[in-house]
C-alpha positions as CSV (number, residue, x, y, z in Angstrom):
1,X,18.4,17.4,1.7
2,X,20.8,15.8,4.0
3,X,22.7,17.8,6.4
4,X,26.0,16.5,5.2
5,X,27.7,18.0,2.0
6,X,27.0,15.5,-0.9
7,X,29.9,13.6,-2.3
8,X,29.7,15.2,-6.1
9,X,28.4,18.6,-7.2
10,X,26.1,17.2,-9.8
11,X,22.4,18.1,-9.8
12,X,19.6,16.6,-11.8
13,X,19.1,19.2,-14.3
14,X,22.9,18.0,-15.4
15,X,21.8,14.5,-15.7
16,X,18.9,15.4,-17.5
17,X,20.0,18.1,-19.9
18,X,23.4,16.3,-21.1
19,X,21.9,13.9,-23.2
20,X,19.6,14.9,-26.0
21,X,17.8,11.6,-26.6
22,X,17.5,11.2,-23.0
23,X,15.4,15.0,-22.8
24,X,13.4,14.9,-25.6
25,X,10.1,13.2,-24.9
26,X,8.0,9.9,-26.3
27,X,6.1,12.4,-29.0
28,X,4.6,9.6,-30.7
29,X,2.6,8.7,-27.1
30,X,1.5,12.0,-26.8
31,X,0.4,12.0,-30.7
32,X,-1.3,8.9,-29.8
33,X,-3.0,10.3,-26.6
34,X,-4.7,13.1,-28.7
35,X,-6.0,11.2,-31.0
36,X,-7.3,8.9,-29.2
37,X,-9.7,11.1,-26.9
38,X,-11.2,12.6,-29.9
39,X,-14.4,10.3,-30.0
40,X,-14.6,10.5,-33.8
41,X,-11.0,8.2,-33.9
42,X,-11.1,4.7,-35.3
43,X,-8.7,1.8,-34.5
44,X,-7.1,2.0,-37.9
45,X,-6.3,5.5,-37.3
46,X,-4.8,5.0,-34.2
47,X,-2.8,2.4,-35.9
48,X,-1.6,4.7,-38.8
49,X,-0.2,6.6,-35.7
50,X,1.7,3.3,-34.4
51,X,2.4,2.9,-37.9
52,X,4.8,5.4,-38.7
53,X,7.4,3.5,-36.4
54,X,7.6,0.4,-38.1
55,X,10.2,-1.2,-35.5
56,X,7.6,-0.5,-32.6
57,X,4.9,-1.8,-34.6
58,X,7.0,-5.2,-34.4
59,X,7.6,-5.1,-30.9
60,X,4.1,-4.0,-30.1
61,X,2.8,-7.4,-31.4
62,X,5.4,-9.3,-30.0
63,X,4.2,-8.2,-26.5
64,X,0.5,-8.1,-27.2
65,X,1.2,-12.2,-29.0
66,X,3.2,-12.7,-25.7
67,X,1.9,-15.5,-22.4
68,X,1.1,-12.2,-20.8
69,X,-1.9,-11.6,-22.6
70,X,-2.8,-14.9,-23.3
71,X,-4.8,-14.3,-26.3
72,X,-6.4,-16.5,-28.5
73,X,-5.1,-16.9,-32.2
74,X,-2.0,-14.5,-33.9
75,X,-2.9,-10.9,-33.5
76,X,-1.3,-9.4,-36.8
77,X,-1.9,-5.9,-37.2
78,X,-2.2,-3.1,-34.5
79,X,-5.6,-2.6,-35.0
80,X,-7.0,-6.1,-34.5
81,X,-4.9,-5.6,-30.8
82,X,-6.9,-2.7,-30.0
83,X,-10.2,-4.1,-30.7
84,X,-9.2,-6.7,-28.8
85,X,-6.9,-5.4,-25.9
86,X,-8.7,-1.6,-26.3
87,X,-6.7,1.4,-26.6
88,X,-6.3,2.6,-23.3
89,X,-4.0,-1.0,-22.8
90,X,-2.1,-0.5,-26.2
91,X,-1.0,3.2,-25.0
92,X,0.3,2.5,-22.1
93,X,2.7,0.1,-24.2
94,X,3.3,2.6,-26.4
95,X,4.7,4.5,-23.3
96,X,6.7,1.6,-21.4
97,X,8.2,0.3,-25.1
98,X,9.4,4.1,-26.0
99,X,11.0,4.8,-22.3
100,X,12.9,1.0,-22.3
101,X,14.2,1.9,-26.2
102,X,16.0,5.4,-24.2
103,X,17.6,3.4,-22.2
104,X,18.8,0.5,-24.2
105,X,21.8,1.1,-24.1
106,X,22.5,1.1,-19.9
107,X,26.3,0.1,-19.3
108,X,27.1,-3.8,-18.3
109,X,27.4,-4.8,-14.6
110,X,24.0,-3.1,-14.0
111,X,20.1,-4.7,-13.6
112,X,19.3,-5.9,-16.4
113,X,16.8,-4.3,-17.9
114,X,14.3,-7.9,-18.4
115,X,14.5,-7.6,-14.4
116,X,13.7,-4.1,-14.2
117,X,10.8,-3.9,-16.1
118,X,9.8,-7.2,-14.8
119,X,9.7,-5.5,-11.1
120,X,8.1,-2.7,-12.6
121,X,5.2,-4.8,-14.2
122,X,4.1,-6.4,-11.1
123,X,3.9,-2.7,-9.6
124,X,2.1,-1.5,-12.6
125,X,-0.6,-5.0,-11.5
126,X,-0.8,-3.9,-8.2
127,X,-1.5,-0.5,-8.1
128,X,-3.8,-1.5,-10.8
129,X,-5.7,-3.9,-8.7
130,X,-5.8,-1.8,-5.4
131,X,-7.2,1.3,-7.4
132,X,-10.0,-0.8,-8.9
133,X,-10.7,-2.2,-5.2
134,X,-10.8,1.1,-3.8
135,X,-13.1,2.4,-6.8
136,X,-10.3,5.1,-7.1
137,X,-10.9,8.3,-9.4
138,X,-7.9,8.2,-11.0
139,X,-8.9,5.2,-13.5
140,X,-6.9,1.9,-13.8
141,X,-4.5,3.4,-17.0
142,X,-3.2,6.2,-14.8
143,X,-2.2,3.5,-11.4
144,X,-1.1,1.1,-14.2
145,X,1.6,4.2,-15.7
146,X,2.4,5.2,-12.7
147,X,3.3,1.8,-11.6
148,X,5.1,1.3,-14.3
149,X,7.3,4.4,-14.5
150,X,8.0,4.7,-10.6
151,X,11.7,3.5,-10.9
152,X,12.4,5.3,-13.8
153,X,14.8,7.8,-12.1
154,X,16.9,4.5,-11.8
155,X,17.4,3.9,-15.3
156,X,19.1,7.7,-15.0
157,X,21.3,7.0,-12.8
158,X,22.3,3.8,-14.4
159,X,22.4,5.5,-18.1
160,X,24.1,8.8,-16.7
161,X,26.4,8.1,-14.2
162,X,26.8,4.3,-13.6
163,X,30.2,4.5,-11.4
164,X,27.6,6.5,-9.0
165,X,25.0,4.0,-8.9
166,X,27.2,1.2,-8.4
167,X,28.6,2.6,-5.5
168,X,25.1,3.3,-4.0
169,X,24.4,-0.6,-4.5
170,X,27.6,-1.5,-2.8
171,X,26.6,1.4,0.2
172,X,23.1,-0.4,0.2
173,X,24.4,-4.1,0.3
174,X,26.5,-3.1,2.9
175,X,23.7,-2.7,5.2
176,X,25.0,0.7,7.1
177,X,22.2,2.3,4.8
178,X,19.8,2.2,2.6
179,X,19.8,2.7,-1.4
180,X,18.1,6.2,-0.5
181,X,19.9,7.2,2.2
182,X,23.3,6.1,0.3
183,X,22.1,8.3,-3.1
184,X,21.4,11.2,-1.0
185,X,24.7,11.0,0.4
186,X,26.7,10.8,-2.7
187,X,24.6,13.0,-4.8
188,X,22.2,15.6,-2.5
189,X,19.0,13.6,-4.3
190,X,17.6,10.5,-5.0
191,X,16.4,8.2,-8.2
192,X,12.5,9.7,-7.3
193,X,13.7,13.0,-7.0
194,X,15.2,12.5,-10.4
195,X,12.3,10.3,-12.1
196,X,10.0,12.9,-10.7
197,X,12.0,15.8,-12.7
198,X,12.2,13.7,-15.7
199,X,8.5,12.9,-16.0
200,X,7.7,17.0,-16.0
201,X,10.3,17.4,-18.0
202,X,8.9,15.0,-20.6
203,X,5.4,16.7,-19.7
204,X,4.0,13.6,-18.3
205,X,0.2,13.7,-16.4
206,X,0.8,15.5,-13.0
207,X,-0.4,12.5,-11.3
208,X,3.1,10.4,-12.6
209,X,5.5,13.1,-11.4
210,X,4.0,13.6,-8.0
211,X,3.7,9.8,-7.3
212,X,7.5,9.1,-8.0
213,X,8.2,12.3,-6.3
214,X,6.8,11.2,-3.1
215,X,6.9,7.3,-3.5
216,X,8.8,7.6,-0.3
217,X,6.1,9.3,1.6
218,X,3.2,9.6,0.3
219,X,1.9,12.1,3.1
220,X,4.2,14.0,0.9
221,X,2.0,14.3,-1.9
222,X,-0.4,17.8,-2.4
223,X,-2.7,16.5,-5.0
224,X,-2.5,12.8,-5.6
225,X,-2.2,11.6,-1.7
226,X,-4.3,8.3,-2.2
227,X,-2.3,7.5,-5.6
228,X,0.6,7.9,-4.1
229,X,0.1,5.2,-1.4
230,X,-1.4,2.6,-3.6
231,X,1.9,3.0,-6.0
232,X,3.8,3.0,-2.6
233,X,2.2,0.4,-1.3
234,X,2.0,-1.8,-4.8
């Protein structure tokens, strides 16, 4: 907390709890999450989970058909892309596709969200590959999420109150000081301190809220210290 008065008297639990879409959590990951760990679970019943949201179903195999992948042949149903990609893959863009369809909507003048995720991706990659190079416990899924979702407390500030984060990008562009520092200033917390909340308030793994929570320093962090640097670091 900075020793100056912020500039508003907002806190997080108002930009969290004033927009109902916004609070409620991805269900349908969750849903797919237990049925995937019980052992007995086949790829077409993980797809009748998929299945019930027709619209994700259509962007699901637009990604996994995408350059990224690279895949041979057209992958047509969901589950042909978990044989192929595995499920542990086809969650996590479950996850990222539900969070970017909250926050669809973010007000002109702001990143766009192709560049945002884009940013987010090669984080995902990289905490990816450092965790598999330092054999981490954590698994490769977990880094991957956490990569992804680190800058969601971003997307908040741009959905919420855009004026705010505008005028942190101008504070930051100005070089007196950084995008922290500036949000800190205006608001008494910053986009981590907000992603962090957001991610326990959705009930996310432990492991995602404590590495956006201490993204800043990772010395910060009481369970997940190593995590937290390679997401820093990535």
């Amino acid at each position: 907390m900075p020793a100056t008065q912020p500039a508003t008297e907002l806190t997080i639990a108002d930009l969290l709890t004033g927009d109902v879409h916004l609070a409620s959590p991805p269900n349908l990951y969750f849903e797919l999450c237990r049925a995937a760990d019980d052992p007995a679970a086949t790829s077409e019943n993980l797809a009748g989970i998929i299945g019930n949201d027709p619209n994700l179903c259509g962007r699901l195999l637009k990604i996994v058909n995408s350059a990224y992948f690279g895949l041979p042949g057209q992958i047509r149903t969901i589950s042909r892309a978990i044989t192929i990609i595995g499920i542990d893959e086809l969650r996590t863009l479950v996850l990222g596709t539900l969070i970017i369809d909250k926050f669809s909507a973010l007000p002109g003048g702001l990143p766009s969200m192709h560049a945002y995720w884009r940013n987010c991706l090669n984080c995902a990659l990289l905490a990816r590959s450092i965790g598999r190079y330092l054999h981490n416990a954590a698994g490769k899924e977990a880094l991957f999420v956490c990569g992804l979702l680190h800058e969601i407390g971003q997307l908040v500030f741009y959905l919420r109150i855009p004026e705010l984060a505008r005028d942190v990008a101008l504070q930051a562009e100005a070089g007196s000081i950084d995008a922290i520092q500036a949000e800190q200033k205006l608001l008494g917390f910053d986009h981590y301190q907000a992603g962090a909340a957001l991610a326990r308030l959705w009930r996310l793994p432990d492991i995602i809220a404590e590495t956006i929570a201490s993204h800043c320093d990772p010395l910060m962090a009481d369970t997940y210290p190593q995590e937290s640097a390679i997401v820093s670091l990535a």
